[in-house]
N, C-alpha and C positions, 0 to 999 in steps of 0.2 A: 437759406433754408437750414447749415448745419448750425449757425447760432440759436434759431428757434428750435430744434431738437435738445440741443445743450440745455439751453433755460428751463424746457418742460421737463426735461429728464431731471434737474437738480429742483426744480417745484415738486414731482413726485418726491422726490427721496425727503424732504422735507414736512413734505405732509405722512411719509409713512412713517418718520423717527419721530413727529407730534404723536402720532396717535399707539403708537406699539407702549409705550405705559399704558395707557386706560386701558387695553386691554389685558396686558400682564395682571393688571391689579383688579380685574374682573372678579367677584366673589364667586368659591368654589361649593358646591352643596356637600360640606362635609358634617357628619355629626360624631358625637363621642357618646360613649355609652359606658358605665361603668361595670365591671365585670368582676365581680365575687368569687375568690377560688381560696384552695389551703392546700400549700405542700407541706410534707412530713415524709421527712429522710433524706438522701442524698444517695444519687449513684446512679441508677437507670430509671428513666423516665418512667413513669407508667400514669396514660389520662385516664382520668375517670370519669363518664358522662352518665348522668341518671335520666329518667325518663320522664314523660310532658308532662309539665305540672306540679311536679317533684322538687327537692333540693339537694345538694352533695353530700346532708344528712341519709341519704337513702343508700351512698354508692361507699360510703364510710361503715355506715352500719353492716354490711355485708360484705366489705374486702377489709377495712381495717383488723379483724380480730385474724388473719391469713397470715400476716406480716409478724405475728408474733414469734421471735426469736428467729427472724429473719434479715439479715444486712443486705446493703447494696440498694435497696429501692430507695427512686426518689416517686413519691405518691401523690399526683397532682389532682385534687378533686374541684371540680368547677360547679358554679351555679349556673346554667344555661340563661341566655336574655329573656327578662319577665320572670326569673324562678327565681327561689331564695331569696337571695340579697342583689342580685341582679337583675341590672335597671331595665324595664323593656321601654319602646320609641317607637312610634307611630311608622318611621319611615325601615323600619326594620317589618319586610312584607314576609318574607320566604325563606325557606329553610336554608335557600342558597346565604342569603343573609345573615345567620344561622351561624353556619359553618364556614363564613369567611372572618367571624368576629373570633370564634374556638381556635383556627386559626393561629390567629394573627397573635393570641398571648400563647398557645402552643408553643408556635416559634422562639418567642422571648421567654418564655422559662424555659427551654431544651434549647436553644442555641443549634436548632437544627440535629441534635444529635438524634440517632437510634432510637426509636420509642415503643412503647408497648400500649395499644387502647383497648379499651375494657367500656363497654357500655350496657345499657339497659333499655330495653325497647326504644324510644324516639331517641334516646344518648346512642343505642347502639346505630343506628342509622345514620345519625351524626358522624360516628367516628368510620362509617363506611365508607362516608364522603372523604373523610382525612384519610383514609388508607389508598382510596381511588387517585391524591391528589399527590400523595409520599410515599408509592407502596415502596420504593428499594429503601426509603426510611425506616421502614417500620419492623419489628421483631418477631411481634404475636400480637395473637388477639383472643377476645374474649367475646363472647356478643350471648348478650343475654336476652330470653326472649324477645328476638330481633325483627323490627319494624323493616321489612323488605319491599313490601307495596304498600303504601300511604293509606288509602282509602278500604273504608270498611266495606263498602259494594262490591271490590273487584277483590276480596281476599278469601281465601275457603278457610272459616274460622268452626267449630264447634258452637252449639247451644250452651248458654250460660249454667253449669251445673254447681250445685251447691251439695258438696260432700261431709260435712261437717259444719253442726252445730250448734253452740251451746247457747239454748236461750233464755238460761240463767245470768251467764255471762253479757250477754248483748241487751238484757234489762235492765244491768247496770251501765253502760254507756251511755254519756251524754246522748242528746238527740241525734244532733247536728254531725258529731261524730259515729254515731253508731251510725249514721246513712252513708257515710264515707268509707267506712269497712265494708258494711254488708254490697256497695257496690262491686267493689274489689274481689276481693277473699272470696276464695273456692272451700277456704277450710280457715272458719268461723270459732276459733278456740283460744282459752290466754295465753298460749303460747305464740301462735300469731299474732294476737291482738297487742300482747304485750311491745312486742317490738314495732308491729304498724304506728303505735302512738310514738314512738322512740325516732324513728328511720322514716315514716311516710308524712303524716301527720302536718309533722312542724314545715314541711315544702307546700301540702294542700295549701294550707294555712296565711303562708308568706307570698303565693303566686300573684301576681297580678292579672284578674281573669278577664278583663277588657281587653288585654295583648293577647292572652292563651286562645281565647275566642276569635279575635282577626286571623290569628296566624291558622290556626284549626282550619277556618273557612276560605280562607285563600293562597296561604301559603305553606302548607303545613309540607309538602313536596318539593323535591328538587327541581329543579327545571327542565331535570332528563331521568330518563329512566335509569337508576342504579342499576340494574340488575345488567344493564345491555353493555356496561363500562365494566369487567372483573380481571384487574392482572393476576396472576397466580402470585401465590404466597407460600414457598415452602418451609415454613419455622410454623413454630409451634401457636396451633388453632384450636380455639372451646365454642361449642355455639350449644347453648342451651335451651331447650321449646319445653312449655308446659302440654300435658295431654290434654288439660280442661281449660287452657288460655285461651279464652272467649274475644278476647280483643285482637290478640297477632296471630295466635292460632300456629297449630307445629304443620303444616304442612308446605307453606310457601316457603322457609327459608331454607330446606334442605336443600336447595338448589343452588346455595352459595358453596357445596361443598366441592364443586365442579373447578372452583380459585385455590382449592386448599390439599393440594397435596397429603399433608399431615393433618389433617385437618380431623376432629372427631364433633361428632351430632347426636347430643344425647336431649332426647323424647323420655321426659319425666313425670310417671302418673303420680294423682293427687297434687298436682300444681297448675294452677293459674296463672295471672300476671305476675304474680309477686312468689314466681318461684322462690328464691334467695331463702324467703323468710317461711315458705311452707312447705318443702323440703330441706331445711339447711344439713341434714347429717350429708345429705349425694351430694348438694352442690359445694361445700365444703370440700369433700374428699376429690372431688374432680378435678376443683377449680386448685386446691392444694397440689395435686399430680401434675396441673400443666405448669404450674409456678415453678415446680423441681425442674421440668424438663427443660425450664427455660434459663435457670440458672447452670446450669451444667457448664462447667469450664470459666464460671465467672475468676475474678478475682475478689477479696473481700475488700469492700469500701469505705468511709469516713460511719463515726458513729449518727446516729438520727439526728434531727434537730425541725421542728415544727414553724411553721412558719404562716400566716395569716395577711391576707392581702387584696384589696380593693383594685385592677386593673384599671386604669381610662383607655381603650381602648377609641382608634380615630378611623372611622371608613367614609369611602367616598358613599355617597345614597342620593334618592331620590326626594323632591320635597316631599311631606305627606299628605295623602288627603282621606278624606274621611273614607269609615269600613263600615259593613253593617255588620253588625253580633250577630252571630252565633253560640249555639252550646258546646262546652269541651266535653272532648273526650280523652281520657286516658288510659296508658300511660304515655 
């Protein structure tokens, strides 16, 4: 009986050293996605994430001119997947997906160090999920009319108001384009209009609206409720709400202020989505206040240097299958 034990036992081990290759060498469902970003300067981190549908042209136009005669930043501005120059993937369903790709080049340009995120409605919700994930990483933050509940049913938003308009101006816009402003814009003048062609425009323009639309319709949310995950944050907090932002609306995110110690919440009339650019003298001087407070006690750092950069970015995913369309909404 114990030679026949012996033999079966050394038949099994032989058939499992046959077969543990083919399995080892089993294909993994992994995809690469390529991911568009531009740093400018050297020194403290700070990401920059703009909003759905958008490009880093957006988050550039309204923090780069901040940084002037200012050291020490390093200014990492990203296209989100499907925006800009960044590729979107069928198997890229959810925002979790989203924010494990932001991630993952995060990491490898900060090398894990201290950071600072600054976003823009769907970027700022983005970077909610990165503060939820490194909050003792993180320094400050920024959140700009901030996407806190995903869906437009369950959010208490104001009626669409139109405060200004000049429709001299908006006679001379192309077609196609003047229906992209007048969606937007609370305050309809060349001084907005100027910089929407400059900052918004060239992201509408470049999105990929077959992915904006999947993701809108099925994954445009986290998998869990941000609001029910909030570490405290005691460094320096900006969260900005329009009075007439029709889309995020100022009433749901004041209740992120509950994480922020230091935190301040400024409710600003005659702005819409696109605060930034139709109040720029407040959001300026605010956003200019928390950048002093954050440098306090810095040291001074290396001089600037710009830098231009295509990620390939490698996640595990699922295969893809077909989505039906839907319309986007933004930001």
């Amino acid at each position: 009986m114990r030679p026949i034990l012996i033999t079966l036992s050394a038949f099994i081990i032989l058939v499992a050293l046959f077969y543990a290759p083919l399995t080892a060498q089993e294909p993994t469902a992994e995809r690469s996605i390529k991911i568009n970003f531009e740093t400018i300067g050297e020194g403290q981190p700070i990401v920059m994430l703009h909003g759905f549908g958008y490009d880093l042209n957006q988050m550039k136009g309204c923090m780069e001119p901040l940084f002037k005669g200012r050291t020490g930043w390093k200014r990492i501005y990203i296209d989100l997947p499907g925006m800009g120059r960044s590729t979107g993937k069928e198997w890229i369903k959810d925002s979790d997906k989203i924010l494990e790709i932001v991630s993952s080049l995060v990491n490898k340009e900060t090398a894990r160090q201290k950071i600072v995120l600054v976003g823009h409605s769907y970027g700022a919700y983005i970077a909610l999920g990165l503060f939820h994930e490194r909050a003792a990483e993180v320094d400050g933050l920024l959140l700009i009319n901030p996407v806190t509940i995903p869906y437009t049913q369950d959010k208490k938003i104001p009626l669409k108001t139109v405060l200004a308009k000049d429709e001299s101006l908006l006679a001379s816009i192309p077609p196609e384009d003047r229906k992209e402003f007048e969606q937007i814009a609370v305050i309809q003048n060349k001084q907005v209009w100027e910089r929407f062609k400059e900052e918004i425009l060239p992201g509408i323009r470049a999105a990929d609206p077959v992915f904006l639309t999947n993701l809108r319709a099925k994954g445009y949310s986290f998998s869990y409720n941000i609001m029910d995950f909030r570490p405290l944050l005691d460094k320096p907090v900006l969260i900005f709400a329009g009075r007439q932002d029709f889309i995020v609306g100022y009433k749901d995110p004041v209740i992120l202020l509950d994480s922020f110690p230091y935190g301040e919440y400024h409710v600003l009339d005659d702005a819409g989505p696109m605060l930034p650019i139709e109040r720029p003298e407040a959001f300026n001087h605010l956003t200019g206040r928390w950048l002093d407070e954050l440098e306090k006690n810095w040291k001074v750092l290396p001089p600037e240097t710009e830098k231009k950069a295509d990620e390939v970015i490698t996640i595990n995913a699922p295969e893809p299958k077909p989505e039906e369309k839907n319309e986007v909404e933004r930001p």
